[in-house]
Backbone as a printed PyTorch tensor [residue, N CA C, xyz], in Angstrom:
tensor([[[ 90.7390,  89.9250,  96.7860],
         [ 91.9990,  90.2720,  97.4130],
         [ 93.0270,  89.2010,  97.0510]],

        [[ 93.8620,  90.0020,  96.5170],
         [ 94.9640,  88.5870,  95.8830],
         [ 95.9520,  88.1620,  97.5910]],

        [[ 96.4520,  86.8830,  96.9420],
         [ 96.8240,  86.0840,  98.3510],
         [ 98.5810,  87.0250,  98.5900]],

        [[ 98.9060,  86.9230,  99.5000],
         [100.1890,  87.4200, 100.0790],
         [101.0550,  86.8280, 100.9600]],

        [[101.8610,  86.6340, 101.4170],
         [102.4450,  85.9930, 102.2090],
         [102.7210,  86.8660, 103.5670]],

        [[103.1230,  86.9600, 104.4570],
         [103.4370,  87.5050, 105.9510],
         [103.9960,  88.6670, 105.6790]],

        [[105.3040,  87.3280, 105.1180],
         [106.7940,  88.9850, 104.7430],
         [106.0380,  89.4860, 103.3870]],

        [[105.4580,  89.7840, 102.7560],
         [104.9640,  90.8480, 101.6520],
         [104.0220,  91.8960, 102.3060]],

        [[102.9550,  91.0790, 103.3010],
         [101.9920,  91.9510, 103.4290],
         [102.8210,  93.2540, 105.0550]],

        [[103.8720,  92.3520, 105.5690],
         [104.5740,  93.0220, 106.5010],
         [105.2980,  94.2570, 105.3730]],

        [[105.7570,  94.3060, 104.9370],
         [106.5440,  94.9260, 103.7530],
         [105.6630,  96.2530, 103.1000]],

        [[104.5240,  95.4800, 102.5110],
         [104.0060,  97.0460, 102.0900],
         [102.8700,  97.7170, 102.9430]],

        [[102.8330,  96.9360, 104.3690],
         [102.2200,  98.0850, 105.4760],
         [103.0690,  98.9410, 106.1500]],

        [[104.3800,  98.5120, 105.9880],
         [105.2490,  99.2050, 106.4830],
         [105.4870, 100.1610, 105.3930]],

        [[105.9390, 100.1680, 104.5120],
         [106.1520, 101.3290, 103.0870],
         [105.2390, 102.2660, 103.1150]],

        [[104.0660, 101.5650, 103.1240],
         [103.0640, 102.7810, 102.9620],
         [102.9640, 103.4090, 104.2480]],

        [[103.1270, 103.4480, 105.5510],
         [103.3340, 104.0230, 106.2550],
         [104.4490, 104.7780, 106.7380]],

        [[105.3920, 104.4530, 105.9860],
         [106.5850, 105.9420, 105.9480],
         [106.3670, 106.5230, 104.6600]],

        [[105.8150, 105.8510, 103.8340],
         [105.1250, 106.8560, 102.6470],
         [104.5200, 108.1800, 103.1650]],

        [[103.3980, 107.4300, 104.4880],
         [102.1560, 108.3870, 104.7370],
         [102.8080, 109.5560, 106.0580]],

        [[103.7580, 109.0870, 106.7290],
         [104.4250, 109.4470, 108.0760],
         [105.3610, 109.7760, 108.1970]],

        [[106.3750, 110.8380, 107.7030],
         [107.6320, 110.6100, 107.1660],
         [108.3360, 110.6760, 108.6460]],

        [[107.6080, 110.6620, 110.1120],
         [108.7210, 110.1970, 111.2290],
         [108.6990, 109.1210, 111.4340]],

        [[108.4950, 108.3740, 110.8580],
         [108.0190, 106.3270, 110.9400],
         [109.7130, 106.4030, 110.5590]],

        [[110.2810, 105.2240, 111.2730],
         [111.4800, 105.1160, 111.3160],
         [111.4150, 103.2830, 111.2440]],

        [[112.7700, 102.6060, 110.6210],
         [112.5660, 101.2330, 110.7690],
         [113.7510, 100.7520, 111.6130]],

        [[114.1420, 100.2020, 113.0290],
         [114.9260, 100.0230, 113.4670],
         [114.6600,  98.1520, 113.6430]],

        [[116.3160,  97.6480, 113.9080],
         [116.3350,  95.8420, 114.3980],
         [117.6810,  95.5780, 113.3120]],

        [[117.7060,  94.3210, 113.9190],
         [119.0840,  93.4300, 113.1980],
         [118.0410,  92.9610, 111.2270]],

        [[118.7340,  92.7600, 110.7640],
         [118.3640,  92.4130, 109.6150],
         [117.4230,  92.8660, 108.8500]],

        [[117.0990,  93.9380, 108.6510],
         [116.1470,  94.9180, 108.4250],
         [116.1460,  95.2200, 106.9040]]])
């Protein structure tokens, strides 16, 4: 398993889950 950082691995669990969910929504300041 290659290494990742927080914000990367935060990043593509989130993608792939509006990939997989298309009512997954991303709400907040700086987004």
């Amino acid at each position: 398993m290659p290494k990742k950082s927080y914000r990367q691995a935060i990043n593509e669990a989130i993608r792939q889950e509006m990939e997989r969910d298309h009512r997954v929504i991303l709400m907040g300041e700086d987004v």
